[in-house]
C-alpha positions as semicolon CSV with decimal commas, in nm:
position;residue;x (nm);y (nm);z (nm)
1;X;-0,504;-4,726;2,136
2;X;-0,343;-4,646;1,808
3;X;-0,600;-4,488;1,628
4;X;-0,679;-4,253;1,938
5;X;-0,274;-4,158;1,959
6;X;-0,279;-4,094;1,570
7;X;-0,599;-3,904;1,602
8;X;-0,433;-3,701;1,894
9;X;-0,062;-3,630;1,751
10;X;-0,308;-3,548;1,398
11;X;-0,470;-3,301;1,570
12;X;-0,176;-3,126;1,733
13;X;-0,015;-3,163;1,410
14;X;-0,348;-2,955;1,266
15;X;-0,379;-2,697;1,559
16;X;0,002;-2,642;1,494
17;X;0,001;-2,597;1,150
18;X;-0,318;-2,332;1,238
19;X;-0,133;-2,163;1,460
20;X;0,168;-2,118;1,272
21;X;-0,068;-1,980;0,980
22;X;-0,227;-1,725;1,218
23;X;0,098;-1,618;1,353
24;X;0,172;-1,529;0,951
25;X;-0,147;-1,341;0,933
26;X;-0,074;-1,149;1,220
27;X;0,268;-1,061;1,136
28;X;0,156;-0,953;0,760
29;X;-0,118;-0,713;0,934
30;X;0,153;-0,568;1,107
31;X;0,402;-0,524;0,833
32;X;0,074;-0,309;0,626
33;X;-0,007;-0,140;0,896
34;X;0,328;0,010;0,975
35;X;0,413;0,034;0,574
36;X;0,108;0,211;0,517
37;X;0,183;0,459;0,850
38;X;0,504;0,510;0,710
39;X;0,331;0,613;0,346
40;X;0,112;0,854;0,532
41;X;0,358;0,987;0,728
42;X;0,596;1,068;0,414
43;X;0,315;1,135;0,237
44;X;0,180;1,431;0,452
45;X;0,549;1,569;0,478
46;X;0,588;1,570;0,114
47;X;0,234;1,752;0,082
48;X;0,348;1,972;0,315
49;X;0,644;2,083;0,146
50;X;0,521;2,050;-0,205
51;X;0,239;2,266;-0,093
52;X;0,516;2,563;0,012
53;X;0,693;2,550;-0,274
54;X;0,376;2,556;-0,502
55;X;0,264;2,889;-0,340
56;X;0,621;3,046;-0,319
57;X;0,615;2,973;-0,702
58;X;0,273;3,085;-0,819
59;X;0,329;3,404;-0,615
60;X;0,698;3,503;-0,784
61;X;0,545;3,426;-1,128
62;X;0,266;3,633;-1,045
63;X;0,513;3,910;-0,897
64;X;0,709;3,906;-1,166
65;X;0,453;3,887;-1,451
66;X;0,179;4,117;-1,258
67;X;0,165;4,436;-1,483
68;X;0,193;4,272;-1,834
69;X;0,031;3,932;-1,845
70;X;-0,132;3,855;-1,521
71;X;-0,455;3,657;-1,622
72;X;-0,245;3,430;-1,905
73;X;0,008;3,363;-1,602
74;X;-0,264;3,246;-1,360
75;X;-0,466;3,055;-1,652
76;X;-0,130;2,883;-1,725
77;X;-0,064;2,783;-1,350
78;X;-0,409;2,635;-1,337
79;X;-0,389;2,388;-1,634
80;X;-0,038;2,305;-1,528
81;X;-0,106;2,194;-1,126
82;X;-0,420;2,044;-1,246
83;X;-0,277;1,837;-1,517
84;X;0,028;1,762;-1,253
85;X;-0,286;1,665;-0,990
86;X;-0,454;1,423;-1,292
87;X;-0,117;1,258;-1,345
88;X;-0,026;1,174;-0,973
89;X;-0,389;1,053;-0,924
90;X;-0,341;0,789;-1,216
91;X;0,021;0,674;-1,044
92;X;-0,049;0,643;-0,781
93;X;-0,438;0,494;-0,832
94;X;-0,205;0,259;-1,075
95;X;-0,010;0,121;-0,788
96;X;-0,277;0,081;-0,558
97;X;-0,378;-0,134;-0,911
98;X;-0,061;-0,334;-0,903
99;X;0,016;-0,418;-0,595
100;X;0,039;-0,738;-0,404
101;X;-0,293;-0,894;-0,284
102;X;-0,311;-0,870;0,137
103;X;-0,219;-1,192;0,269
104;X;-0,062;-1,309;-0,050
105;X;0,214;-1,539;0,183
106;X;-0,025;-1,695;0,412
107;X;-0,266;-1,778;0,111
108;X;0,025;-1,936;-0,099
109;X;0,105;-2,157;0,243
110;X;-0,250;-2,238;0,322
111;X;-0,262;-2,361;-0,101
112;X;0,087;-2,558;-0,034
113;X;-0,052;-2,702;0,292
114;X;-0,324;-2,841;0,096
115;X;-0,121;-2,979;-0,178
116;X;0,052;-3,160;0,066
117;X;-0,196;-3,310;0,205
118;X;-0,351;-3,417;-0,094
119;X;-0,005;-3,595;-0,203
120;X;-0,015;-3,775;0,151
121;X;-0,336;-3,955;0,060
C-alpha cells in the first residue's frame, strides 16, 4: 500500500512539475510572439517614415544642386544610403547574434529540476 501511494503522489508530483514547465513554454511563446509583432509593427512605421524623409531629401539636394553638379550629387547619395543600408544590416544582424536563446527560462528550470533531483538521491 505504501509503495503504490508513493508511486501515485510521485507521479502527480511529476505530471505537476510538467505542467507547470509547459505552462512556462507557453507563456514565453507568447511573450516572442507579441515582442516580435510589436518589432514589426514599429519597424514598418519607422520604414515608412524613414522612407519619406529619404525621398524629400534626395529630391531638395537634387533641386538645389540640379544645374551645377547633378551626377556628383546623385553618386554621393548612393554611397551614402548604401553604406547607411550595410551598417543597419550588421546591427541589427548583430542583435539577432546576441540575443537570448528561445526558451532560455524554461531550459534553466528543466536543468534546476534535474539538479534537484539528483541531490534527492
Amino acid at each position: 500500500m505504501a509503495i503504490t501511494t508513493s508511486l501515485a503522489r510521485f507521479a502527480a508530483t511529476l505530471i505537476d512539475t510538467v505542467r507547470t514547465r509547459l505552462e512556462l513554454v507557453s507563456i514565453e511563446i507568447e511573450e516572442e510572439l507579441a515582442r516580435y509583432t510589436r518589432y514589426l509593427i514599429w519597424s514598418l512605421v519607422a520604414l515608412f517614415c524613414s522612407f519619406v524623409a529619404v525621398l524629400l531629401v534626395i529630391l531638395l539636394v537634387i533641386v538645389v544642386y540640379w544645374d551645377t553638379h547633378r551626377v556628383w550629387v546623385l553618386a554621393g547619395m548612393i554611397g551614402l544610403f548604401a553604406l547607411a543600408g550595410t551598417s543597419i544590416f550588421a546591427v541589427i544582424y548583430r542583435s539577432m547574434k546576441t540575443k537570448p536563446p528561445l526558451f532560455n527560462a524554461t531550459l534553466n528550470e528543466f536543468k534546476s529540476d534535474i539538479a534537484t533531483l539528483r541531490d534527492n538521491r
